[in-house]
ROVOFI-491900 format. One record per residue (C-alpha): residue in three letters; x, y, z; residue number from 1. Coordinates in nm, 3 decimals, decimal comma, padded with zeros to 5 digits, always signed. Layout:
N
(atom ALA (X Y Z) NUM);
...
END
This chain:
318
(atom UNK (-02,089 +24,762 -03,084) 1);
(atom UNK (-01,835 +24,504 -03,178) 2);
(atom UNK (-01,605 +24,650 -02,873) 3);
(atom UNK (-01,870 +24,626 -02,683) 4);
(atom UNK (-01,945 +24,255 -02,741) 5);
(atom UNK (-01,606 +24,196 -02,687) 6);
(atom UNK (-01,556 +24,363 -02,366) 7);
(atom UNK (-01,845 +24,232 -02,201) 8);
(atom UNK (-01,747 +23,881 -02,290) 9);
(atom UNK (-01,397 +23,949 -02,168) 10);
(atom UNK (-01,560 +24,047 -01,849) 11);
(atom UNK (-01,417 +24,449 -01,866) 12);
(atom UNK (-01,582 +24,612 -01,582) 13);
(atom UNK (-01,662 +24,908 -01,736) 14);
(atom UNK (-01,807 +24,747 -02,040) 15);
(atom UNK (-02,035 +24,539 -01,836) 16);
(atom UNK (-02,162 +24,843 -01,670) 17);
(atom UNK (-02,208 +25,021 -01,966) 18);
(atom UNK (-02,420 +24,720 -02,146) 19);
(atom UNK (-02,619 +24,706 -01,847) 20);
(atom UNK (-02,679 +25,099 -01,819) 21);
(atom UNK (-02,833 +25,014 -02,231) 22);
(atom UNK (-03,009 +24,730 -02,148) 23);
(atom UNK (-03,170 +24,932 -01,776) 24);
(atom UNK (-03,226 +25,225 -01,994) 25);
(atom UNK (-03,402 +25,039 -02,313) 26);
(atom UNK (-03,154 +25,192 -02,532) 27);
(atom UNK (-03,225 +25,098 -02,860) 28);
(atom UNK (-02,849 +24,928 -02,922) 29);
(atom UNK (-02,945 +24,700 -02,624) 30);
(atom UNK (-03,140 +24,517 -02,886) 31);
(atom UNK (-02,847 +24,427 -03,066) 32);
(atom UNK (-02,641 +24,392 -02,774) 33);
(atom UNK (-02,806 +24,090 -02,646) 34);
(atom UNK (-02,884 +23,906 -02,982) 35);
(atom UNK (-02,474 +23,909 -02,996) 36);
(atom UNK (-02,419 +23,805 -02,676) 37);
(atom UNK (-02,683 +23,526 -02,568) 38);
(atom UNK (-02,570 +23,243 -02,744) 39);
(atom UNK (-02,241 +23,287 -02,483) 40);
(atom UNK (-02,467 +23,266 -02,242) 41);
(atom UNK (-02,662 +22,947 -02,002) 42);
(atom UNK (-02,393 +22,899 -01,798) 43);
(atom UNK (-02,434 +23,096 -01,462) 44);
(atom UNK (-02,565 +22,961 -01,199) 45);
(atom UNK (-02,878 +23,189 -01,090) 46);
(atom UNK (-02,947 +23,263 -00,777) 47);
(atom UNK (-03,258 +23,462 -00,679) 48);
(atom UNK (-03,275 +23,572 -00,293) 49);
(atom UNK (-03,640 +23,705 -00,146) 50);
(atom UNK (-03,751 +23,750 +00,157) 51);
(atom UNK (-03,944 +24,053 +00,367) 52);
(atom UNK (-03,746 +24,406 +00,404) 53);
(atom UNK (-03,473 +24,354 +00,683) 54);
(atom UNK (-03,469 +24,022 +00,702) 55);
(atom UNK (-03,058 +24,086 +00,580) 56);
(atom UNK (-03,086 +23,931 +00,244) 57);
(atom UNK (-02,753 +24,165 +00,150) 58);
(atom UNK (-02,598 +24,061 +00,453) 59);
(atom UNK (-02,652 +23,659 +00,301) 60);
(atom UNK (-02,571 +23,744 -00,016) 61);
(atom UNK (-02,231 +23,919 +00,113) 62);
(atom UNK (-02,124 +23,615 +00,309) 63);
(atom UNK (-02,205 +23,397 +00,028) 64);
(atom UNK (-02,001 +23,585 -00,213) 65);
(atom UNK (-01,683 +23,586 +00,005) 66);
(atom UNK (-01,774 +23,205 +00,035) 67);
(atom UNK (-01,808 +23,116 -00,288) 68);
(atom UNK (-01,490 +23,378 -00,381) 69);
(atom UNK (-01,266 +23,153 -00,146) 70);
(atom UNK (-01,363 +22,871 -00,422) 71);
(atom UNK (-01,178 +23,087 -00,678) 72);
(atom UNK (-01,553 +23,121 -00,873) 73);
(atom UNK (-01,648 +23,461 -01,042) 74);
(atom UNK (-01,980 +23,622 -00,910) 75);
(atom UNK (-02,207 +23,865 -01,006) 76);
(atom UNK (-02,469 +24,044 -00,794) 77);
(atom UNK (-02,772 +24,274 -00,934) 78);
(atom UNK (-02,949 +24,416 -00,681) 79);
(atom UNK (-03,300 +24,555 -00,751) 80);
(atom UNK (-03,411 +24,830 -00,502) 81);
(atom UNK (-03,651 +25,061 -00,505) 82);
(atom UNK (-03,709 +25,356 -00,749) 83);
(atom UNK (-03,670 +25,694 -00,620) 84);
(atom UNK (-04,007 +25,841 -00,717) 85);
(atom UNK (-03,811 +26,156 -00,898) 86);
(atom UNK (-03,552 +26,007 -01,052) 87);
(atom UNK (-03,661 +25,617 -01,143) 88);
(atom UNK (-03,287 +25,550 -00,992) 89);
(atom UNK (-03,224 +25,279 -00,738) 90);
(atom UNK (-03,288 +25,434 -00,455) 91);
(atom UNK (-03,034 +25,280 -00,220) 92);
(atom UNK (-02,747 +25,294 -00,482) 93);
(atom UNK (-02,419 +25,180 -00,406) 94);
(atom UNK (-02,508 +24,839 -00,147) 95);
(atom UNK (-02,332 +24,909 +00,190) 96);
(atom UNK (-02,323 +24,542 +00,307) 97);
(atom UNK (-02,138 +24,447 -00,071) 98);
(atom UNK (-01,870 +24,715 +00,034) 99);
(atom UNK (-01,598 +24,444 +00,088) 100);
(atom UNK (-01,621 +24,323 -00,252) 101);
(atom UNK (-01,578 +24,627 -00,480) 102);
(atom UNK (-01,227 +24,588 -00,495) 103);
(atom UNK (-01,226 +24,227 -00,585) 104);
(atom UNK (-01,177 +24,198 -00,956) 105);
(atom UNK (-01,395 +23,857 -00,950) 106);
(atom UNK (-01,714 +24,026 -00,780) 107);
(atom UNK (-01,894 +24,293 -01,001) 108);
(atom UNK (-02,238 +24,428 -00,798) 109);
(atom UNK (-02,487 +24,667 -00,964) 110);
(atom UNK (-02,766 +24,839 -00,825) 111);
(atom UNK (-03,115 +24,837 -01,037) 112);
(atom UNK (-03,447 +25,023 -00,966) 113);
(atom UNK (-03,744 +24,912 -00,997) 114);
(atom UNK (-03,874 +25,153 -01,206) 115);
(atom UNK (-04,303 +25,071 -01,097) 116);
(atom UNK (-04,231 +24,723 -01,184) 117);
(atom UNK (-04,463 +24,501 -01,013) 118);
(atom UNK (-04,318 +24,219 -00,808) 119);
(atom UNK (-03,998 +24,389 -00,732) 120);
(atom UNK (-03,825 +24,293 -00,986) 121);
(atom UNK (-03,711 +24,541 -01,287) 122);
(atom UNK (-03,815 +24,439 -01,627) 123);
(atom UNK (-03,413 +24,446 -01,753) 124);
(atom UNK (-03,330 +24,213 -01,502) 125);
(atom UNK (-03,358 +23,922 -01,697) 126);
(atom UNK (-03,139 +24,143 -01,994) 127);
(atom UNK (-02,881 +24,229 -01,734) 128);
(atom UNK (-02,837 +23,853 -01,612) 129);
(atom UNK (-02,743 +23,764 -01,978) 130);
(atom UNK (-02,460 +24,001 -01,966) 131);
(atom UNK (-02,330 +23,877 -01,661) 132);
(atom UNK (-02,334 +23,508 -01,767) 133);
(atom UNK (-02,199 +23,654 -02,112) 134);
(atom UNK (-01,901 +23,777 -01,918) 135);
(atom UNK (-01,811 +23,459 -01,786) 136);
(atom UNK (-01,952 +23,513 -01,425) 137);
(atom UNK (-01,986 +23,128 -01,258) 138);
(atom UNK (-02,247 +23,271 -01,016) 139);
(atom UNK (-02,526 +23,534 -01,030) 140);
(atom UNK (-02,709 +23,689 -00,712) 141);
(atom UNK (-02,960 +23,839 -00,769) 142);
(atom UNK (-03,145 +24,038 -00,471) 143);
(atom UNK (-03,512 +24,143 -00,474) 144);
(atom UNK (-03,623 +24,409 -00,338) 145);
(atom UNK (-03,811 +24,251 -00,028) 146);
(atom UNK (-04,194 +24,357 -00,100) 147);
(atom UNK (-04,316 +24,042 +00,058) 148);
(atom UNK (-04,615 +23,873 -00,029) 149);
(atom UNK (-04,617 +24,035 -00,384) 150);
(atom UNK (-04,226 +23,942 -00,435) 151);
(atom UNK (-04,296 +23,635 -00,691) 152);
(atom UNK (-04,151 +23,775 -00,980) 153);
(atom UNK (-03,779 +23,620 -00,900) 154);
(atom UNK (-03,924 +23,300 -00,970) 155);
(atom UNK (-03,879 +23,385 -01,307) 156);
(atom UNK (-03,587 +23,448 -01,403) 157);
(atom UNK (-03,404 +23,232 -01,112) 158);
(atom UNK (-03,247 +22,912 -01,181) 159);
(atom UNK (-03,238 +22,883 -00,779) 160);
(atom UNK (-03,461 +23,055 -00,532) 161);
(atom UNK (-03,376 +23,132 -00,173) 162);
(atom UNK (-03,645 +23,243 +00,067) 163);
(atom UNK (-03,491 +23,443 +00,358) 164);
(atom UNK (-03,671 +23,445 +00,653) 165);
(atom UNK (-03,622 +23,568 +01,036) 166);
(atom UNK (-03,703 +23,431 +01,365) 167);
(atom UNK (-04,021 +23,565 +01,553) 168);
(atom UNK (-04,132 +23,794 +01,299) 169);
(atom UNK (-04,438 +23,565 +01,173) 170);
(atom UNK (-04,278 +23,488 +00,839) 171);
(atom UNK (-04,377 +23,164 +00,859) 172);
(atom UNK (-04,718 +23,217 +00,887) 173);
(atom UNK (-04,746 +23,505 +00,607) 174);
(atom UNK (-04,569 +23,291 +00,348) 175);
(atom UNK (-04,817 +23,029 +00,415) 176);
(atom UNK (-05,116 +23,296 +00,335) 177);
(atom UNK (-04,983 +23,411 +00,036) 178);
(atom UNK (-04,842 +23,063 -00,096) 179);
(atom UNK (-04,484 +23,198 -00,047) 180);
(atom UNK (-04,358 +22,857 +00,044) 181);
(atom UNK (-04,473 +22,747 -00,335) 182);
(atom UNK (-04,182 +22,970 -00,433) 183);
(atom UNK (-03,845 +22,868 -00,289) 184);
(atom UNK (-03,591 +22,587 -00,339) 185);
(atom UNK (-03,370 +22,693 -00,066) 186);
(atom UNK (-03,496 +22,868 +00,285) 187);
(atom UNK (-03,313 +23,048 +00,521) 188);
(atom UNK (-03,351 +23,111 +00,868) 189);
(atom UNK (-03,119 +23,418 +00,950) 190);
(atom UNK (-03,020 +23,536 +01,239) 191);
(atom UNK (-03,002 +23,195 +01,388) 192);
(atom UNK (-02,862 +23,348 +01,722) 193);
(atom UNK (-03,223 +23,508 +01,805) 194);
(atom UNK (-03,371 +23,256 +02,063) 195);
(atom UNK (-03,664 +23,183 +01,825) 196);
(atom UNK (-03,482 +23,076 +01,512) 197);
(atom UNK (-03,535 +22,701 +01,633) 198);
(atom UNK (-03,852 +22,752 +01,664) 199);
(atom UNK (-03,926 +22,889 +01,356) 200);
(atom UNK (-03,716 +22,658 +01,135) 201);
(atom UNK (-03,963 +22,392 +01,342) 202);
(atom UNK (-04,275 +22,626 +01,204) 203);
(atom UNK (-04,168 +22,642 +00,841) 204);
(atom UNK (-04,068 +22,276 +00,828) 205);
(atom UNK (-04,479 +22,245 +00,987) 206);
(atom UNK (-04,628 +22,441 +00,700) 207);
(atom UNK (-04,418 +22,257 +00,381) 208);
(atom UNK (-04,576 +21,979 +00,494) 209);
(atom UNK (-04,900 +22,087 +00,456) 210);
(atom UNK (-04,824 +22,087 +00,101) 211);
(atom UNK (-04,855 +21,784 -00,160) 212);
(atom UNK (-04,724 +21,465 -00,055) 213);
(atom UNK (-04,524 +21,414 -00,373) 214);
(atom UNK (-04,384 +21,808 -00,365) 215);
(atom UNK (-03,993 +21,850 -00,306) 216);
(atom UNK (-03,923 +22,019 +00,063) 217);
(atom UNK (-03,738 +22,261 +00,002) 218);
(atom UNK (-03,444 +22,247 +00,278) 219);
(atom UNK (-03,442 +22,467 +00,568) 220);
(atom UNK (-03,082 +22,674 +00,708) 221);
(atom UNK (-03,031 +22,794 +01,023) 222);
(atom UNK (-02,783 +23,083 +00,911) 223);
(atom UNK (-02,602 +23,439 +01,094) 224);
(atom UNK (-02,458 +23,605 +00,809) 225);
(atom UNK (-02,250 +23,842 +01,042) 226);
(atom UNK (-02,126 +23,559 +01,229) 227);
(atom UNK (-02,066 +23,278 +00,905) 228);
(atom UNK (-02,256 +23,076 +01,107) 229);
(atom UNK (-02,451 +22,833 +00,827) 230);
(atom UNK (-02,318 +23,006 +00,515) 231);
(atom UNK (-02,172 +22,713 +00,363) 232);
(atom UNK (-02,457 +22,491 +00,428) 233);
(atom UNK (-02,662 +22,729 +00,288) 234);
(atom UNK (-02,414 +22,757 -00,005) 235);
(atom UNK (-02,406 +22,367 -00,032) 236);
(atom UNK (-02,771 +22,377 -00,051) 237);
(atom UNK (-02,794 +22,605 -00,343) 238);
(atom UNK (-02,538 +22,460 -00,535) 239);
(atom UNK (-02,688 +22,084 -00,511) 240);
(atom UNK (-03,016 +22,213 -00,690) 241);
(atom UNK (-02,780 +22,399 -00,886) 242);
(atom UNK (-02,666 +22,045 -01,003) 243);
(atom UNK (-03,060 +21,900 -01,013) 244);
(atom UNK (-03,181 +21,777 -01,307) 245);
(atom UNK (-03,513 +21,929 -01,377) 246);
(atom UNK (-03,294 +22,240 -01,369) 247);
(atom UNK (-03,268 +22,259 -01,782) 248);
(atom UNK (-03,663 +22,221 -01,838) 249);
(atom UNK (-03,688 +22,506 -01,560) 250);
(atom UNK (-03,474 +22,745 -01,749) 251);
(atom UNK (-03,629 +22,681 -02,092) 252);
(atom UNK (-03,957 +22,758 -01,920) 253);
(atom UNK (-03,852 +23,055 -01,736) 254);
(atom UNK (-03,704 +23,202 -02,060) 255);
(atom UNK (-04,037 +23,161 -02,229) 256);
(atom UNK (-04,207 +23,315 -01,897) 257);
(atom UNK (-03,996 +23,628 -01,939) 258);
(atom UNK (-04,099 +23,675 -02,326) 259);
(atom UNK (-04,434 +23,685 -02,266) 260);
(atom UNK (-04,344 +23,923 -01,920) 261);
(atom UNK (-04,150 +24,145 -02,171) 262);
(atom UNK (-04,380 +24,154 -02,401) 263);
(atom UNK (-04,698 +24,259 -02,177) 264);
(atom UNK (-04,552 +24,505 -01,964) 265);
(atom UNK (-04,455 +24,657 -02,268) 266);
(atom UNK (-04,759 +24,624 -02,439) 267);
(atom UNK (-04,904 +24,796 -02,162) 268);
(atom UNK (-04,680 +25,092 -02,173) 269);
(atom UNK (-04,791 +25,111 -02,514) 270);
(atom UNK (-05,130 +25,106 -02,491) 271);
(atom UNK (-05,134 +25,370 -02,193) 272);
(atom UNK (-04,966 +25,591 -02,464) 273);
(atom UNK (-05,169 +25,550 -02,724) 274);
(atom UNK (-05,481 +25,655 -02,502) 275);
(atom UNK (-05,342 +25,897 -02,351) 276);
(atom UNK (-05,267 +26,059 -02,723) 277);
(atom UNK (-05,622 +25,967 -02,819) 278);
(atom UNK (-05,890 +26,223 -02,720) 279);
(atom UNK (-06,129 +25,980 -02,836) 280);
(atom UNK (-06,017 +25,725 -02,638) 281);
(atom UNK (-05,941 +25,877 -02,380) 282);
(atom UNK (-06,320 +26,022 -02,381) 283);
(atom UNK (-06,397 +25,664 -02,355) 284);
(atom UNK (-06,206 +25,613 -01,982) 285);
(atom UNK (-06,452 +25,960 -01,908) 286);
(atom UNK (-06,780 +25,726 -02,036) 287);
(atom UNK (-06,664 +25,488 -01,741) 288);
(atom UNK (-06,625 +25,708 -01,469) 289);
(atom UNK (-06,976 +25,825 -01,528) 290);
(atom UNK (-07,096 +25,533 -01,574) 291);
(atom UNK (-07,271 +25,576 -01,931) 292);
(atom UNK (-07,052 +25,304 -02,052) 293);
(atom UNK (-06,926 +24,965 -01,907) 294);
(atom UNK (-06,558 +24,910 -01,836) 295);
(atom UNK (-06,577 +24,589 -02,074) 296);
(atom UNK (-06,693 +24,749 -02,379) 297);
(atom UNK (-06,403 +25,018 -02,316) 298);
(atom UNK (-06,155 +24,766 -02,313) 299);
(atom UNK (-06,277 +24,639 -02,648) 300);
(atom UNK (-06,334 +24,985 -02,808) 301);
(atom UNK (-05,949 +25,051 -02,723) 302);
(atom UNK (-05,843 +24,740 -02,811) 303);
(atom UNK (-05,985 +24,731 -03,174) 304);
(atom UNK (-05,842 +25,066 -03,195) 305);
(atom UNK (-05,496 +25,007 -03,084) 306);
(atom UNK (-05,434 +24,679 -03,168) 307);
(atom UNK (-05,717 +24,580 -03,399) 308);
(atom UNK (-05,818 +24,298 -03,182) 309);
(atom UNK (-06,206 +24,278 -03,221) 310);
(atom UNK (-06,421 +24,001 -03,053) 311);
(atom UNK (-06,292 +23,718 -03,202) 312);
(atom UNK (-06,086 +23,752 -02,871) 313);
(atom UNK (-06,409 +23,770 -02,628) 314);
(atom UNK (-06,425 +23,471 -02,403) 315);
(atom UNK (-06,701 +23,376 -02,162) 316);
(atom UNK (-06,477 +23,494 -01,871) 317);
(atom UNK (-06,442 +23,849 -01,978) 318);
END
């Protein structure tokens, strides 16, 4: 494990993909693997990139590597895609737009899957950022995998958050439904050639002011990632809230976030086990679908059996 520790932090390439393979896989040295490593770590910059399916968030995040590369910075890139429903491997694998990079010593990109994980995000994510920030990387990309309204989870984990959106597609107008705009510190308009990216820069800039009076406006980039066009504006924007300083409380509070994320999802994996190994239990799940008992009184029958929780933890709402 030692070696380990040590390569990662040296920034070995196949040492970093190994400790992320441990962490992705919940290997049971992964534990140990991060307690050595995170107190090297709260240096990289973050950067979380969302946005609907197509909108060519890899295409950004390309540009923006080779951008912030010509600046001589290191730069990592996780991309979470989604799970192939046989294998619970990322199903797009190795990231066609990143192709330019693999031979670059200062770039290392990985490909995650999702694994069911709600909000697009995988739940080693967080674990896998760690070792990339352990290993010295200045920058961090991290692309979601594009699911839309439901794609909040990035907010998490991201000390930076760039909404991607494109013209004439009715972005705009969805983020606003689903609070999207709440989200981002950085947006981006892409495809800025299209004859409607003016217009709907002009429509997102319309619904951020519908917000608070005293909330920060996130700013707006016309970009064309094949083109260049707007990449280091873009990169200028991300790197001055990079700089911000509310940016320390936000990371203390995303860390906490992503114990308690941790800690449910895998209390939930844990409880579906123990139900599923419980004919009693699982008798109880039968009761509901009949209806001869109420969902409520399930939950606290399983929960007093699993993790002795009684009703000392009933509140009015339940």
């Amino acid at each position: 494990m030692n070696e380990l520790v040590e390569g990662v932090r040296s920034g070995d390439t196949r040492s970093l993909a190994r400790a992320i393979t441990l962490v992705e896989n919940g290997d049971e040295a992964a534990y140990e693997l991060v307690a050595a490593i995170y107190p090297h770590t709260g240096h990289a910059h973050s950067v979380g990139f969302t946005g609907p399916p197509g909108v060519g968030k890899s295409s950004l995040i390309s540009a923006l590597v080779a951008h912030v590369r010509a600046g001589a910075e290191s730069v990592g890139v996780i991309s979470v895609d989604p799970s192939s429903p046989f294998t619970q491997g990322a199903l797009l694998g190795d990231r066609i737009r990143l192709a330019d990079h693999f031979l670059d010593p200062g770039v290392f990109i990985r490909s995650m899957g999702t694994r069911g994980h709600a909000g697009g995000l995988a739940e080693a994510t967080l674990q896998a950022l760690l070792v990339l920030d352990a290993a010295g990387k200045d920058v961090v990309f991290l692309e979601t995998v594009g699911t839309g309204q439901s794609d909040v989870g990035v907010l998490s984990i991201a000390d930076t958050v760039v909404l991607a959106l494109q013209p004439g597609s009715g972005d705009s107008v969805q983020a606003l439904k689903a609070g999207i705009m709440e989200i981002p510190d950085v947006i981006a308009v892409n495809k800025c050639d299209h004859p409607l990216a003016r217009a709907t820069a002009n429509d997102v800039r319309q619904v951020l002011a519908l917000g608070p009076a005293d909330a920060a406006r996130p700013p707006v980039v016309l970009t064309d990632a094949l083109s260049g066009t707007g990449i280091a504006e873009l990169w200028d924007a991300i790197a001055a809230h990079g700089t911000s300083p509310e940016l320390a409380e936000r990371r203390r509070r995303n860390l906490a976030a992503e114990v308690f994320s941790v800690a449910s999802a895998r209390a939930g994996r844990h409880l579906e086990a123990a139900v599923a190994g419980n004919p009693r239990l699982a008798r109880l799940l039968e009761q509901v679908e009949r209806r001869e008992l109420d969902p409520l009184s399930a939950v606290r029958a399983i929960l007093q059996e699993v993790f002795r929780i009684g009703d000392e933890d009933r509140t009015d709402t339940l």
